[in-house]
C-alpha positions as CSV (number, residue, x, y, z in Angstrom):
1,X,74.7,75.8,15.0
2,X,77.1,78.2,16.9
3,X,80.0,76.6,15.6
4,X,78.8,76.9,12.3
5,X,78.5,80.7,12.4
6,X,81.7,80.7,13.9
7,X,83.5,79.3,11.4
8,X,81.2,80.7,8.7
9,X,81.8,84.3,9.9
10,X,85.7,83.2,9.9
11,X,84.9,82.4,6.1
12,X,83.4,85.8,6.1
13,X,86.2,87.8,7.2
14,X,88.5,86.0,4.0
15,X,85.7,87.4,1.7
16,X,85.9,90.8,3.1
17,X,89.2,90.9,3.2
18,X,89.7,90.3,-0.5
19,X,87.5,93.4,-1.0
20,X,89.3,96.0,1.1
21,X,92.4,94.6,0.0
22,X,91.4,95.4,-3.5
23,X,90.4,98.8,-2.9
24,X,93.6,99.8,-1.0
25,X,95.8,98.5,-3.3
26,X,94.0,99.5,-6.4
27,X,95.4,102.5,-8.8
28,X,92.3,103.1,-10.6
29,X,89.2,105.5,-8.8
30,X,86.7,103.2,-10.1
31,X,87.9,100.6,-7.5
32,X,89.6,102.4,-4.6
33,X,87.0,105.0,-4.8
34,X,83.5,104.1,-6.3
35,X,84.5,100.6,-4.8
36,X,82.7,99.2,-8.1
37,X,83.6,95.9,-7.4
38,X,82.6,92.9,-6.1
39,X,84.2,89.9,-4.3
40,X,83.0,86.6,-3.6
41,X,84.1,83.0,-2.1
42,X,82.7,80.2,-4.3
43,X,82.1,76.5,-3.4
44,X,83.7,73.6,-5.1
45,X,80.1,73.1,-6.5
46,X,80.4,76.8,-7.9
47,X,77.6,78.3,-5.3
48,X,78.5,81.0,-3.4
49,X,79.9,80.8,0.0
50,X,79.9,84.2,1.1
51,X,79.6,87.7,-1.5
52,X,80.3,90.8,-0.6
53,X,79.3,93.9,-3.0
54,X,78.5,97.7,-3.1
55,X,76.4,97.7,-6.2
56,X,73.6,95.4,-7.0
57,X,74.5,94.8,-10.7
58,X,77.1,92.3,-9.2
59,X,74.8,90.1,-7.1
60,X,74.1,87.1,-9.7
61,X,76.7,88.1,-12.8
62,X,79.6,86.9,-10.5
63,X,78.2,83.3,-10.4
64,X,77.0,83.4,-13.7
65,X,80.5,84.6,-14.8
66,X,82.3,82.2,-12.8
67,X,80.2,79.3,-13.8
68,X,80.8,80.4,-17.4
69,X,84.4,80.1,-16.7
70,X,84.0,76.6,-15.6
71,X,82.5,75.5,-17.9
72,X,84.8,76.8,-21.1
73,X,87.6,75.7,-19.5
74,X,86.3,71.9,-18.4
75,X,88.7,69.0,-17.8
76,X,91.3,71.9,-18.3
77,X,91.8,73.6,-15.1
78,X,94.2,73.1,-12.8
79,X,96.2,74.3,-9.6
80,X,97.6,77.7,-10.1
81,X,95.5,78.9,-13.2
82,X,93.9,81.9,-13.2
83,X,90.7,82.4,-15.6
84,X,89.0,85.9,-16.5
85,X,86.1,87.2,-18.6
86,X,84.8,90.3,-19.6
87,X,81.7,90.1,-21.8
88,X,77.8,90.3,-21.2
89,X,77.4,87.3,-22.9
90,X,79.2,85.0,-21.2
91,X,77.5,86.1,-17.6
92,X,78.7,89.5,-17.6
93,X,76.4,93.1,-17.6
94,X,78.8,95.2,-19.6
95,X,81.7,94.7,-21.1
96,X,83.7,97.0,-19.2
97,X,83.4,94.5,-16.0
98,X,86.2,91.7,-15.8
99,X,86.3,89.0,-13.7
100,X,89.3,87.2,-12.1
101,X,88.8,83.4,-10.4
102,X,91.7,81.8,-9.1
103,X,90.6,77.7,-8.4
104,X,91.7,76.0,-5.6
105,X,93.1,72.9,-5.4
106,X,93.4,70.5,-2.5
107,X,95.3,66.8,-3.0
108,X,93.6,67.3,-6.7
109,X,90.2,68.2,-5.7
110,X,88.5,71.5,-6.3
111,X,87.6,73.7,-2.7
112,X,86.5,77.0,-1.4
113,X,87.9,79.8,-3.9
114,X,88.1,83.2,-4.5
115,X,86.6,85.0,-7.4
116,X,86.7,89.1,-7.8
117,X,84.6,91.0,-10.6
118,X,85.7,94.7,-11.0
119,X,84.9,97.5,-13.1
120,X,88.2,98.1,-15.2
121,X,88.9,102.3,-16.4
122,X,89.5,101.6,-19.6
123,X,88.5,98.2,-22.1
124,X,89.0,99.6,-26.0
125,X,85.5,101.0,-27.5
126,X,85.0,103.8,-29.6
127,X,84.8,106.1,-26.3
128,X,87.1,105.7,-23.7
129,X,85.7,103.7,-20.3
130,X,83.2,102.5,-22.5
131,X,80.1,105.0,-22.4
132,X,78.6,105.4,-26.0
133,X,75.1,106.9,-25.8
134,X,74.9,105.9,-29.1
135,X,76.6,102.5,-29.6
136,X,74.4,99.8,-31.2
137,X,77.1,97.1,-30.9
138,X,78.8,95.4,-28.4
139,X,82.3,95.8,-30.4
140,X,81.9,99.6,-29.9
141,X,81.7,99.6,-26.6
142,X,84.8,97.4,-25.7
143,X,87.0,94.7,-26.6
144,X,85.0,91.4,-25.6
145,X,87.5,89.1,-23.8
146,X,85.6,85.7,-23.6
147,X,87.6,83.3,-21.3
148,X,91.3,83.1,-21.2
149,X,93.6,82.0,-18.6
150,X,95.9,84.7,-17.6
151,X,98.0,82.0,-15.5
152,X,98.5,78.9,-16.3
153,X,99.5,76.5,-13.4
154,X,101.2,79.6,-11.8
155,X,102.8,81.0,-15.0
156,X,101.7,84.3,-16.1
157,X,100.5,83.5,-19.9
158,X,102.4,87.3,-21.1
159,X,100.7,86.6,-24.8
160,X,97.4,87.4,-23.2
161,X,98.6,89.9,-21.0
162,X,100.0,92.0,-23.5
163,X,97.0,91.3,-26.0
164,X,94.8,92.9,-22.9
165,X,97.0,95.8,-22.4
166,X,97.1,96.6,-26.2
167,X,93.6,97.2,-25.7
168,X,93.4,99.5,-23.2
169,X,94.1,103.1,-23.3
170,X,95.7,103.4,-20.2
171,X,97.6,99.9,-20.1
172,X,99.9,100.9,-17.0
173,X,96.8,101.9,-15.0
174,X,94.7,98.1,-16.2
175,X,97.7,96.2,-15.4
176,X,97.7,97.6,-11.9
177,X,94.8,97.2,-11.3
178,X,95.3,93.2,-13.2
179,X,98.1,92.6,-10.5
180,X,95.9,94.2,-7.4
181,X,93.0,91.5,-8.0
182,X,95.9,88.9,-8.7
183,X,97.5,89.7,-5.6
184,X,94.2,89.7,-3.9
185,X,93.2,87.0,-4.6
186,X,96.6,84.7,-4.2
187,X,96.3,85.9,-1.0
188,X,92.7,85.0,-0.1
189,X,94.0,81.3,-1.5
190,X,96.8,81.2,1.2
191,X,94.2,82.3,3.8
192,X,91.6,79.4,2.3
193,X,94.2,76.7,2.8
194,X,95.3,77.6,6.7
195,X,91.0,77.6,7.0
196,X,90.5,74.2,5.6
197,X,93.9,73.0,6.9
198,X,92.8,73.7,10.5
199,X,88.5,72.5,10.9
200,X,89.0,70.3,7.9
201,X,87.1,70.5,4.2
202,X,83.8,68.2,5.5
203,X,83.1,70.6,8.6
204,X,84.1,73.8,6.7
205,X,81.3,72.1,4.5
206,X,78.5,71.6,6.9
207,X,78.7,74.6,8.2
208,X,78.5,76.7,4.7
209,X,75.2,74.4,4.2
210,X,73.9,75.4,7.4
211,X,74.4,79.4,6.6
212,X,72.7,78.2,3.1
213,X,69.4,77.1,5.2
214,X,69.4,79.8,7.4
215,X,69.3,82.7,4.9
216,X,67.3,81.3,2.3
217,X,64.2,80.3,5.5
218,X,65.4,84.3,6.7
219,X,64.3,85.6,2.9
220,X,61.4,83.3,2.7
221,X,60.3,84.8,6.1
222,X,60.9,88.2,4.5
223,X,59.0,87.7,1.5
224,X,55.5,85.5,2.8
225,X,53.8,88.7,3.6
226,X,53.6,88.6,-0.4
227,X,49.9,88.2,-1.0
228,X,48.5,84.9,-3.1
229,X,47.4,86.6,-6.0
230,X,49.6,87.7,-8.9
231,X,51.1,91.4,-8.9
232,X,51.8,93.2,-12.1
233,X,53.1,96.5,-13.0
234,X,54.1,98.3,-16.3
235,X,57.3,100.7,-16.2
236,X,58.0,102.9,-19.0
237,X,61.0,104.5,-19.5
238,X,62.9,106.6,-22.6
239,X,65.6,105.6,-24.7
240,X,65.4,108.3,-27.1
241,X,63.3,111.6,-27.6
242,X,59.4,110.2,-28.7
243,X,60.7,106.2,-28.5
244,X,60.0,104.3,-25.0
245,X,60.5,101.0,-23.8
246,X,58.0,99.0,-21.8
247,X,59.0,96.7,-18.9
248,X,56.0,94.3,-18.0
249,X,56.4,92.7,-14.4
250,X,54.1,90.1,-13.3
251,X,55.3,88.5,-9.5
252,X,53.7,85.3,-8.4
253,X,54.0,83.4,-4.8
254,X,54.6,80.0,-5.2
255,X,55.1,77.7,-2.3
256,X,58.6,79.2,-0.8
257,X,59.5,81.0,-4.1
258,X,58.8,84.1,-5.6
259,X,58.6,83.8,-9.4
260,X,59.4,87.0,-11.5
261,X,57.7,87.6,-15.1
262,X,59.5,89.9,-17.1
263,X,59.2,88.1,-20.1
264,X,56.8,90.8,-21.8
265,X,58.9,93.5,-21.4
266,X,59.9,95.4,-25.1
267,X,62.1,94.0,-27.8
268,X,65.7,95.1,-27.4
269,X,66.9,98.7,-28.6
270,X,69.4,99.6,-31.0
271,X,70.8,102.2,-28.3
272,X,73.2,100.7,-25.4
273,X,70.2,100.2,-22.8
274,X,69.8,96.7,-23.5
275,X,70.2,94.4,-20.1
276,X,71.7,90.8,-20.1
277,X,70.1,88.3,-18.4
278,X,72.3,88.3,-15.2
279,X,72.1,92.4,-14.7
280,X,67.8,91.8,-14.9
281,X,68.0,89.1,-12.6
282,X,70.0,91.5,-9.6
283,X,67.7,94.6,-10.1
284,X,64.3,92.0,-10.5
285,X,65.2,90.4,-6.8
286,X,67.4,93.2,-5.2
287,X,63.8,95.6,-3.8
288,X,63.0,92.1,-2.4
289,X,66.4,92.0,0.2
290,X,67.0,95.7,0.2
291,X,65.3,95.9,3.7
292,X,67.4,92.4,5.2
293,X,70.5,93.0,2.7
294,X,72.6,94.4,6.5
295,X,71.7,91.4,8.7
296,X,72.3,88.1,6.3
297,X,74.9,87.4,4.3
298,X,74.7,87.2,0.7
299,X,75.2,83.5,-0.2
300,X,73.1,80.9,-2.2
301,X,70.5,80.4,0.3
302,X,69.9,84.1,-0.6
303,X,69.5,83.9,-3.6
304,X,67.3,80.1,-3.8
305,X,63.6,82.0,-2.7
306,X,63.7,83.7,-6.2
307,X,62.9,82.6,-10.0
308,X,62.8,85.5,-12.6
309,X,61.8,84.5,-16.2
310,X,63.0,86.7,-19.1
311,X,63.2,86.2,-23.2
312,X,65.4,86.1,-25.5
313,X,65.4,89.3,-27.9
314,X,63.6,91.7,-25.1
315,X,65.7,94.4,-23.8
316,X,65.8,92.5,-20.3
317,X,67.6,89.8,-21.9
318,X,68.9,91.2,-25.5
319,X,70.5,88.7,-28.2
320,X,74.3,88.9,-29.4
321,X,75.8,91.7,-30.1
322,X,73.1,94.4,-28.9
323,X,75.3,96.9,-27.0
324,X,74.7,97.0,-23.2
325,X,76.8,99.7,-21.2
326,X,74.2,101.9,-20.2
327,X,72.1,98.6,-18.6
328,X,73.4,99.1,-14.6
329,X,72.1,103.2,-14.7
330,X,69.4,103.1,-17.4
331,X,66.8,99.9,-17.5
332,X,68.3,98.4,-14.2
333,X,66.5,101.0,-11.9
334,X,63.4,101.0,-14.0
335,X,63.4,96.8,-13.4
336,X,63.6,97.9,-9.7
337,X,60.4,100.2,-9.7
338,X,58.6,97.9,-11.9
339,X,59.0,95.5,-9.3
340,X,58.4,97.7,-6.4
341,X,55.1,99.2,-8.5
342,X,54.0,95.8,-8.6
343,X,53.9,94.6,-4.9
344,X,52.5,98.0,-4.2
345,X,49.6,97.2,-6.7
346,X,49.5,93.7,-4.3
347,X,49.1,95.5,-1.2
């Protein structure tokens, strides 16, 4: 067990770095500033290793992005590519939030890799940085970019790169910050290789498994003080003057899980306060590890203990092309008291 941490908090200090690196290096204040960004370690099973984060709207989009990634580009990834998104729906919150994976491959085999998801100044819109209060489609908000491969086996593809910066208003400030998480994230690779080079991929392994265990029994510790019976709350919440939404929460312990209900919550809105799936999810669970967040790591033992059901065509989990930039500071908090209002109903 010690040597596990050991190397597991050696694993931690890549992450980290990735996400410090990013923010000196950064031009835009959305990253070196607000630090609206997020940087993770992933798994060659795509579950995350180690996550670190400053804003809870990152804490399952990441993984949903990245797995999206995967998955568009199977049987057609290889050393050296380099794969980004930026769309809430393909695992994203809004689309003004990219994210960068760079795979990592070892005698042909997928291992530990690094994966960054940043808030970029500017992607197209009607409004620049892509706040309109009065979108109703994602196309006014930003330019979706559904997965691409900005390098390809180490070559930078510059078709897609100059597509992306045509769409930006500031194009010498998004390519900055483009080469930043690139740079970042090559060098998190380097680091990965020395790390698996010297303990070797199978104990590297064992130990990430072992940090797996020990957070998800340190949340279901947290979270058995829940009582038996179900806990429900109903959050209301303004989207225009005289028009509210309704978020319905009901929050059942089962076993070692807590189950989330959020399935009754209102029918998405034709303003941009409609939250995908993945943003729901991170303000549903995040009351729940606010109080542990500082002494366990964010990995997917973490995240196991929790199951949150939403539906399609609600304004938790809206349907293609409902605009969505206002989710992280409008619905996402109301989630969040829903959630707290209901455990307090508990006791």
């Amino acid at each position: 067990m010690i040597q596990a941490q050991i190397l597991y908090r050696k694993l931690q200090a890549i992450g980290r770095e990735v996400g410090d690196n990013l923010q000196r290096i950064s031009r835009s204040p959305v990253l070196s500033q607000d630090r609206a960004f997020a940087a993770a370690i992933f798994t060659n099973e795509l579950k995350i290793a180690v996550q670190h984060q400053y804003e809870p709207e990152h804490l399952f989009a990441l993984k949903e992005s990245v797995e999206n990634l995967f998955d568009y580009f199977s049987f057609d990834i290889a050393d050296g590519d380099v794969l980004l998104v930026a769309d809430p729906y393909s695992g994203g919150t809004k689309g003004q939030s990219l994210t960068m994976a760079a795979p990592l491959f070892l005698e042909g085999e997928l291992v530990l890799f690094p994966a960054i998801r940043a808030q970029m100044i500017d992607l197209a819109g009607e409004y620049p940085g892509g706040f309109h209060p009065d979108a109703f489609e994602v196309w006014q908000e930003n330019i979706r970019i559904t997965p691409v491969k900005l390098y390809k086996q180490g070559v930078l593809q510059t078709d897609i790169l100059r597509f992306l910066l045509s769409n930006s208003r500031v194009p010498a400030s998004f390519k900055a910050d483009l080469e930043a998480m690139y740079t970042c994230l090559h060098g998190a690779k380097q680091q990965l290789k020395t790390f698996l080079g010297s303990y070797g991929q199978k104990t590297v392994a064992a130990s990430i498994k072992s940090m797996f265990e020990y957070s998800q029994k340190r949340v279901e510790h947290h979270v058995s003080h829940l009582p038996e019976t179900e806990m429900s709350a109903v959050q209301e919440f303004e989207v225009t003057k005289g028009h509210k939404s309704t978020i319905h929460v009901q929050i059942s312990k089962k076993e070692n899980a807590v189950e989330i209900d959020l399935s009754g919550s209102s029918e998405q809105s034709v303003k941009p306060v409609n939250s995908p799936a993945a943003l729901t999810k991170a303000f549903a669970v995040w009351p729940f590890l606010a109080r542990i967040a500082d002494e366990i790591p964010i990995n997917e033992g973490t995240l196991q203990p929790f199951q949150t059901k939403t539906r399609p065509g609600t304004i938790l989990e809206p349907e293609f092309p409902a605009a969505t930039a206002l989710a992280p500071s409008i619905p996402g908090p109301f989630v969040a008291a829903a959630v707290v209002k209901a455990s307090h109903n508990g006791q």
